[in-house]
Jmol script that loads the backbone (N, CA, C; Angstrom):
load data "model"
ATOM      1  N   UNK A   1     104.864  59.877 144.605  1.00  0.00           N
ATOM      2  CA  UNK A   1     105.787  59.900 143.497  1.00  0.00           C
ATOM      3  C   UNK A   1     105.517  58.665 142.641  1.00  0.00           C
ATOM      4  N   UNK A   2     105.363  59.062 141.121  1.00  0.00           N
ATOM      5  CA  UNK A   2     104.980  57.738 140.535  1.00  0.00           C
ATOM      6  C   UNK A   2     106.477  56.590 140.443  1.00  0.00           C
ATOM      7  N   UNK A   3     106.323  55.629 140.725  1.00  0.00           N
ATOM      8  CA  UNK A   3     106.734  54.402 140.962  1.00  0.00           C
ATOM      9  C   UNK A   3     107.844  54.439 139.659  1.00  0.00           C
ATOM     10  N   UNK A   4     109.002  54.182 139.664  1.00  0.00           N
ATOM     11  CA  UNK A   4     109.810  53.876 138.778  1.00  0.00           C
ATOM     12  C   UNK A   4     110.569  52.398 138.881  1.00  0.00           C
ATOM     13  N   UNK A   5     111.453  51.968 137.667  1.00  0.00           N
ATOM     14  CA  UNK A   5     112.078  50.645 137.790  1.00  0.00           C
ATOM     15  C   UNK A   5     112.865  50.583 139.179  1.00  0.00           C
ATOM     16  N   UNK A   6     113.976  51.548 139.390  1.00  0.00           N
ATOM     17  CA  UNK A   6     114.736  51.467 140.304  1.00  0.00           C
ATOM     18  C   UNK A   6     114.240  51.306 141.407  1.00  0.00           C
ATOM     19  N   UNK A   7     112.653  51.486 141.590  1.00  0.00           N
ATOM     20  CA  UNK A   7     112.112  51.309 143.098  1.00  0.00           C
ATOM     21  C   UNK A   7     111.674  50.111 143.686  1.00  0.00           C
ATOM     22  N   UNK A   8     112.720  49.488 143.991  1.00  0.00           N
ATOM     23  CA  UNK A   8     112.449  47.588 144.173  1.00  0.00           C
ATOM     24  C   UNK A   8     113.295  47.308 145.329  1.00  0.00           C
ATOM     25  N   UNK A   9     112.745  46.600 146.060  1.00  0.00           N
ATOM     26  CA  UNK A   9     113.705  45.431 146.980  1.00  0.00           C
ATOM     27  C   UNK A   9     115.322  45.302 146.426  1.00  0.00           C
ATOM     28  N   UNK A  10     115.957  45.503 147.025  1.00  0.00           N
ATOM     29  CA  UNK A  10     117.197  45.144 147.288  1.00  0.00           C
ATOM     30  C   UNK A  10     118.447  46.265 145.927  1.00  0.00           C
ATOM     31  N   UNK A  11     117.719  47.371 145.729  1.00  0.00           N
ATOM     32  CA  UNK A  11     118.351  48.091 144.915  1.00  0.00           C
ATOM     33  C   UNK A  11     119.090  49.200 145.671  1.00  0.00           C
ATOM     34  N   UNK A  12     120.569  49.765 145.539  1.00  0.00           N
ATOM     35  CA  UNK A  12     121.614  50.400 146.129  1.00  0.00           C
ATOM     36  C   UNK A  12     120.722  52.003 145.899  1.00  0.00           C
ATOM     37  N   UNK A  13     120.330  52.569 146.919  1.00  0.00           N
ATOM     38  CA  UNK A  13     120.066  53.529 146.879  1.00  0.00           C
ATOM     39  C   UNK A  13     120.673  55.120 147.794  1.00  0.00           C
ATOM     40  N   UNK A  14     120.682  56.348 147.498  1.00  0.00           N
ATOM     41  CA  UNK A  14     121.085  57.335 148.662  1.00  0.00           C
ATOM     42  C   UNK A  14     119.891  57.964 148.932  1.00  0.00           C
ATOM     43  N   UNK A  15     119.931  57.439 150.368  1.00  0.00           N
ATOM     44  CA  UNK A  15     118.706  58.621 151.023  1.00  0.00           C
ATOM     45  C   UNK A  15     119.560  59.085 151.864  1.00  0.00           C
ATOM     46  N   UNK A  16     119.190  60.739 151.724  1.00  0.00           N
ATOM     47  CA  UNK A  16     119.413  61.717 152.420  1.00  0.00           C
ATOM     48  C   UNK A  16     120.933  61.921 152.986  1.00  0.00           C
ATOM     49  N   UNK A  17     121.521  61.740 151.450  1.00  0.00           N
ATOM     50  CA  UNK A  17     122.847  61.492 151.649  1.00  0.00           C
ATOM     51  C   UNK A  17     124.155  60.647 152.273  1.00  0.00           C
ATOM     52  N   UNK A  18     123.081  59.410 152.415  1.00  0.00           N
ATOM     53  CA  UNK A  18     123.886  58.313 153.190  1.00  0.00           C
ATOM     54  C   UNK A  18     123.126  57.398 152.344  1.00  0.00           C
ATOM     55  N   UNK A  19     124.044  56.077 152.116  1.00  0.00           N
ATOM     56  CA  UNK A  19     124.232  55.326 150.672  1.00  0.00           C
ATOM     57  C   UNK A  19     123.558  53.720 151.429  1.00  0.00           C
ATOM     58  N   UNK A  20     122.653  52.979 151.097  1.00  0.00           N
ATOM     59  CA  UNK A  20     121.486  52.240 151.754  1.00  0.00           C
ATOM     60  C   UNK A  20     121.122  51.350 150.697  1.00  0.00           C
ATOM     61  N   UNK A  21     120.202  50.219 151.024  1.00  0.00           N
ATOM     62  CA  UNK A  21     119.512  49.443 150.310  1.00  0.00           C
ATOM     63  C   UNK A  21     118.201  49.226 150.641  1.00  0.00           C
ATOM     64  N   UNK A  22     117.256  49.338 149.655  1.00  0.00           N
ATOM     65  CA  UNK A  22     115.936  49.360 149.941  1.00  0.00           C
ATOM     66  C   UNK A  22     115.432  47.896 150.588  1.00  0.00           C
ATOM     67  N   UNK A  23     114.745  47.785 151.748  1.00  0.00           N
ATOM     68  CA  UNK A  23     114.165  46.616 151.865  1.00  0.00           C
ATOM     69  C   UNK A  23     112.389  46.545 151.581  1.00  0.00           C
ATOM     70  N   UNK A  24     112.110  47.725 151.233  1.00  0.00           N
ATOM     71  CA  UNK A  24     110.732  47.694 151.185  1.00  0.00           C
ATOM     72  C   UNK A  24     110.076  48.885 150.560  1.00  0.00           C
ATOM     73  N   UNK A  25     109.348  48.994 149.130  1.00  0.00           N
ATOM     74  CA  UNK A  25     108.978  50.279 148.678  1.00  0.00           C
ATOM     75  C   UNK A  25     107.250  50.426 148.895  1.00  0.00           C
ATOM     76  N   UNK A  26     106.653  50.707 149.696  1.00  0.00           N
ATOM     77  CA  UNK A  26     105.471  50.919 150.205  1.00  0.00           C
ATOM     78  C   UNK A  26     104.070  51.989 148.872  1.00  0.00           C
ATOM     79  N   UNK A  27     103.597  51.324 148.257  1.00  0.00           N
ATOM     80  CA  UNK A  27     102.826  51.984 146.999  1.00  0.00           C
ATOM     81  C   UNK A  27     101.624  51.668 147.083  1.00  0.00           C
ATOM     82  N   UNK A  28     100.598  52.044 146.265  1.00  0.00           N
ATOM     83  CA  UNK A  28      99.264  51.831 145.761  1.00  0.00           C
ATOM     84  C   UNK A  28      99.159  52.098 144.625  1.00  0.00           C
ATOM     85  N   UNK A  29      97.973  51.755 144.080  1.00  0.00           N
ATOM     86  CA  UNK A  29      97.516  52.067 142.729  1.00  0.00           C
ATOM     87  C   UNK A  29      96.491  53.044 142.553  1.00  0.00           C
ATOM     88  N   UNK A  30      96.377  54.149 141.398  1.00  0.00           N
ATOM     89  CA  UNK A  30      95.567  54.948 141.256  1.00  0.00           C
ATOM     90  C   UNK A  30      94.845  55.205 140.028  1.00  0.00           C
ATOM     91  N   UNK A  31      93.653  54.723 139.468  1.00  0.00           N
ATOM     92  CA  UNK A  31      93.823  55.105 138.178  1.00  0.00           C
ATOM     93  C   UNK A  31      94.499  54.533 136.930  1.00  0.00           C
ATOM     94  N   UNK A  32      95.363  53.251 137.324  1.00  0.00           N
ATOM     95  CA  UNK A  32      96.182  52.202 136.405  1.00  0.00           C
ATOM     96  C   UNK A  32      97.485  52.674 136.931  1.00  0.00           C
ATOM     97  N   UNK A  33      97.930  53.530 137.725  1.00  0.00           N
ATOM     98  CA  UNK A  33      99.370  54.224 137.477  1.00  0.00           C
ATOM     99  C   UNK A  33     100.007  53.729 139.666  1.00  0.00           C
ATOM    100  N   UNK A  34     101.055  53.375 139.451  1.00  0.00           N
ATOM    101  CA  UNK A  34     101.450  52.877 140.671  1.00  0.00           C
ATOM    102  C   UNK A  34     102.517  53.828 141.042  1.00  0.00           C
ATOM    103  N   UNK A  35     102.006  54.635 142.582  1.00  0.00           N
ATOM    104  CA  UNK A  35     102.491  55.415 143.112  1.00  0.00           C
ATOM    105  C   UNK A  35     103.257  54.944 144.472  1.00  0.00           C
ATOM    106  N   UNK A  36     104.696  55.353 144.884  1.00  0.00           N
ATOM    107  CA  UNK A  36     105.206  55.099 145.755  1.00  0.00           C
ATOM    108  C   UNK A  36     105.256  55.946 147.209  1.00  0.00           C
ATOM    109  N   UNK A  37     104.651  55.921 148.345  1.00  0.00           N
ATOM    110  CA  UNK A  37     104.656  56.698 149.063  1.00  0.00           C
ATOM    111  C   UNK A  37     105.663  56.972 150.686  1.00  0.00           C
ATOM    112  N   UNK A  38     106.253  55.691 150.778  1.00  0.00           N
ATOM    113  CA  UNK A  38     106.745  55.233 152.053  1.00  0.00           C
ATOM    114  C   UNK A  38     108.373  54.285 151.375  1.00  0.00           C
ATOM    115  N   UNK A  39     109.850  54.311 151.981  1.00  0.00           N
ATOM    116  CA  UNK A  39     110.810  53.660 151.414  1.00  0.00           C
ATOM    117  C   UNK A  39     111.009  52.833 153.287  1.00  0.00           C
ATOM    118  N   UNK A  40     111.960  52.116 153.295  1.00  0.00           N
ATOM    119  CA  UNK A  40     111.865  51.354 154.330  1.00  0.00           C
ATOM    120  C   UNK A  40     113.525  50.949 153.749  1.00  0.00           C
ATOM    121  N   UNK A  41     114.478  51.356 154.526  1.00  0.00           N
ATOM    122  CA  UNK A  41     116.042  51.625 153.940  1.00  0.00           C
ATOM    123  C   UNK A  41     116.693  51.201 154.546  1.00  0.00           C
ATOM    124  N   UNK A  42     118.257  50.017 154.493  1.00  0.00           N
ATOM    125  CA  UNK A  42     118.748  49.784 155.552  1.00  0.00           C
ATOM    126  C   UNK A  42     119.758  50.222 154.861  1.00  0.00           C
ATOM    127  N   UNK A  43     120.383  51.560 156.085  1.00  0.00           N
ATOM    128  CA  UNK A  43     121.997  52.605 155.700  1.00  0.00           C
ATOM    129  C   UNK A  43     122.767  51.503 155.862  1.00  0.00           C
ATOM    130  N   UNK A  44     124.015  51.431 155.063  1.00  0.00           N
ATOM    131  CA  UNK A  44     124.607  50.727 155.225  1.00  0.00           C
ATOM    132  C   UNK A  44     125.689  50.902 156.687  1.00  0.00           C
ATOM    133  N   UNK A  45     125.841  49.761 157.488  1.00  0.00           N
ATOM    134  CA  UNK A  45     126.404  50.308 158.467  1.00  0.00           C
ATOM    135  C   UNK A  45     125.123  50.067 160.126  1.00  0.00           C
ATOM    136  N   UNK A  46     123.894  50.404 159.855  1.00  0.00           N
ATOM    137  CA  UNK A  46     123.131  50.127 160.677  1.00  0.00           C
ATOM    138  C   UNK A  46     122.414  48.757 160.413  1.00  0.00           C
ATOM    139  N   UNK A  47     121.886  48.177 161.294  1.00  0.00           N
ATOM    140  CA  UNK A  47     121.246  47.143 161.788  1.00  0.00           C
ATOM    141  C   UNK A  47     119.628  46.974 161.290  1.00  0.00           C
ATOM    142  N   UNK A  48     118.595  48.191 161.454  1.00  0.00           N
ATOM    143  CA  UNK A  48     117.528  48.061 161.076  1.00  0.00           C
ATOM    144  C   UNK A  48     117.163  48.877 160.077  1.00  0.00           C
ATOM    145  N   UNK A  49     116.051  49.037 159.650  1.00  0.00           N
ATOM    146  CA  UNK A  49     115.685  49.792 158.478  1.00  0.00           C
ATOM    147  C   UNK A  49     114.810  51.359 158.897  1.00  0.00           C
ATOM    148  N   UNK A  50     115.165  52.211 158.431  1.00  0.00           N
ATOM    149  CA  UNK A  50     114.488  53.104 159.120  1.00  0.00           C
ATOM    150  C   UNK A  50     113.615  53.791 157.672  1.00  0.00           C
ATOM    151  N   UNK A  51     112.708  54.573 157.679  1.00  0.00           N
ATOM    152  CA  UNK A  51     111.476  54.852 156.695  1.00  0.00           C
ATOM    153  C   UNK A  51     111.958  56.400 156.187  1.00  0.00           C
ATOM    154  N   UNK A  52     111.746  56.702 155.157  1.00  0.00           N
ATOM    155  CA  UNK A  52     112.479  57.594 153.958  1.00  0.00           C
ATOM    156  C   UNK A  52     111.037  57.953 153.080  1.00  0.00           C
ATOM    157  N   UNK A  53     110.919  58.949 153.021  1.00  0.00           N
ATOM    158  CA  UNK A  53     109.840  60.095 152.047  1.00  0.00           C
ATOM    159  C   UNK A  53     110.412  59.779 150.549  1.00  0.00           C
ATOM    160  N   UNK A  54     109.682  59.499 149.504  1.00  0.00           N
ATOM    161  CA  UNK A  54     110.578  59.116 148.076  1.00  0.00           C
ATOM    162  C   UNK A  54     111.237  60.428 147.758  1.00  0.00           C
ATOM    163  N   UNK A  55     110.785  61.685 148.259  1.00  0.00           N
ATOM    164  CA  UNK A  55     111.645  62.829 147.752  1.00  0.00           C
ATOM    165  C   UNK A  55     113.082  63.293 148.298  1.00  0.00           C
ATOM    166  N   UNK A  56     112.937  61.817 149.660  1.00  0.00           N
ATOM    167  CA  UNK A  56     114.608  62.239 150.273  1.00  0.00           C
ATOM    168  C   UNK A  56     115.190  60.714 149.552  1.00  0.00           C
ATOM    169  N   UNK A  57     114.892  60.220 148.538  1.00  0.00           N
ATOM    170  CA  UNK A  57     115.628  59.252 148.280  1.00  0.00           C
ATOM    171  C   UNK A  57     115.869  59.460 146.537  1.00  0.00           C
ATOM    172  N   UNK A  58     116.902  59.059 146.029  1.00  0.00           N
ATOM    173  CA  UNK A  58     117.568  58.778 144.653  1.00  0.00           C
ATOM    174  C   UNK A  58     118.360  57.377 144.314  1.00  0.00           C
ATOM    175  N   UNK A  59     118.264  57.219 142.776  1.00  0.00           N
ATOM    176  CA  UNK A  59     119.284  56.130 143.092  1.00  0.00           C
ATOM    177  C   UNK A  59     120.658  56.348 142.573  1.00  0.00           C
ATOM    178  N   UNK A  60     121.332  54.877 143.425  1.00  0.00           N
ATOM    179  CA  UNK A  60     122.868  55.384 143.061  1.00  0.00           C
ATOM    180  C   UNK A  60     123.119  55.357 142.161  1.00  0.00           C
ATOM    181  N   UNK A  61     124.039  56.366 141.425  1.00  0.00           N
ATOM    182  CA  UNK A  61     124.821  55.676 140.219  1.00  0.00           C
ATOM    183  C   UNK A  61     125.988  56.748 140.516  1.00  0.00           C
ATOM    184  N   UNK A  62     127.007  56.185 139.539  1.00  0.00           N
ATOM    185  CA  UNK A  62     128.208  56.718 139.420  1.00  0.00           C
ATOM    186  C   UNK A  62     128.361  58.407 139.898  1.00  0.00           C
ATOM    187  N   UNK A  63     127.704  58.801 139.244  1.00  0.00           N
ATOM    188  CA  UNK A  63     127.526  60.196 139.496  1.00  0.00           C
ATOM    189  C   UNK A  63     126.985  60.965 140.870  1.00  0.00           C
ATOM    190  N   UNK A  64     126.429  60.667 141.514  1.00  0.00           N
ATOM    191  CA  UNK A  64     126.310  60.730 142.750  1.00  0.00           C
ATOM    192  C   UNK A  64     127.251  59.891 143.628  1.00  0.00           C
ATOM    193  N   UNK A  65     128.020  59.380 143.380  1.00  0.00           N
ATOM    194  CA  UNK A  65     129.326  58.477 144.513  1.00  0.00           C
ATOM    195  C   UNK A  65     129.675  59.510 145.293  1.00  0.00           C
TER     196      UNK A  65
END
end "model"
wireframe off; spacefill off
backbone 0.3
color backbone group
């Protein structure tokens, strides 16, 4: 998935329907264009970070609460 602003360290995100903060967005480069392949998420509520597909993750905003 190509790489967007919201995909950074320490941004409020929902994966897979439980509401988390990114500790780590795992990417490469292809061609000039930076693709994200691996999220690394700590749910809020748990202790460690567990790893998230970018297509099970969105970010928060109001509208998804």
């Amino acid at each position: 998935m190509k790489k967007q602003k919201w995909m950074r360290k320490g941004r409020r995100v929902l994966a897979q329907f439980k509401i988390g903060t990114i500790e780590k967005a795992c990417s490469y480069e292809l061609y000039g264009e930076r693709y994200v392949y691996l999220f690394h998420i700590i749910i809020d509520g748990e202790e460690s970070s567990a790893k998230y597909h970018p297509d099970d993750v969105e970010e928060l905003t109001n509208k998804n609460l």
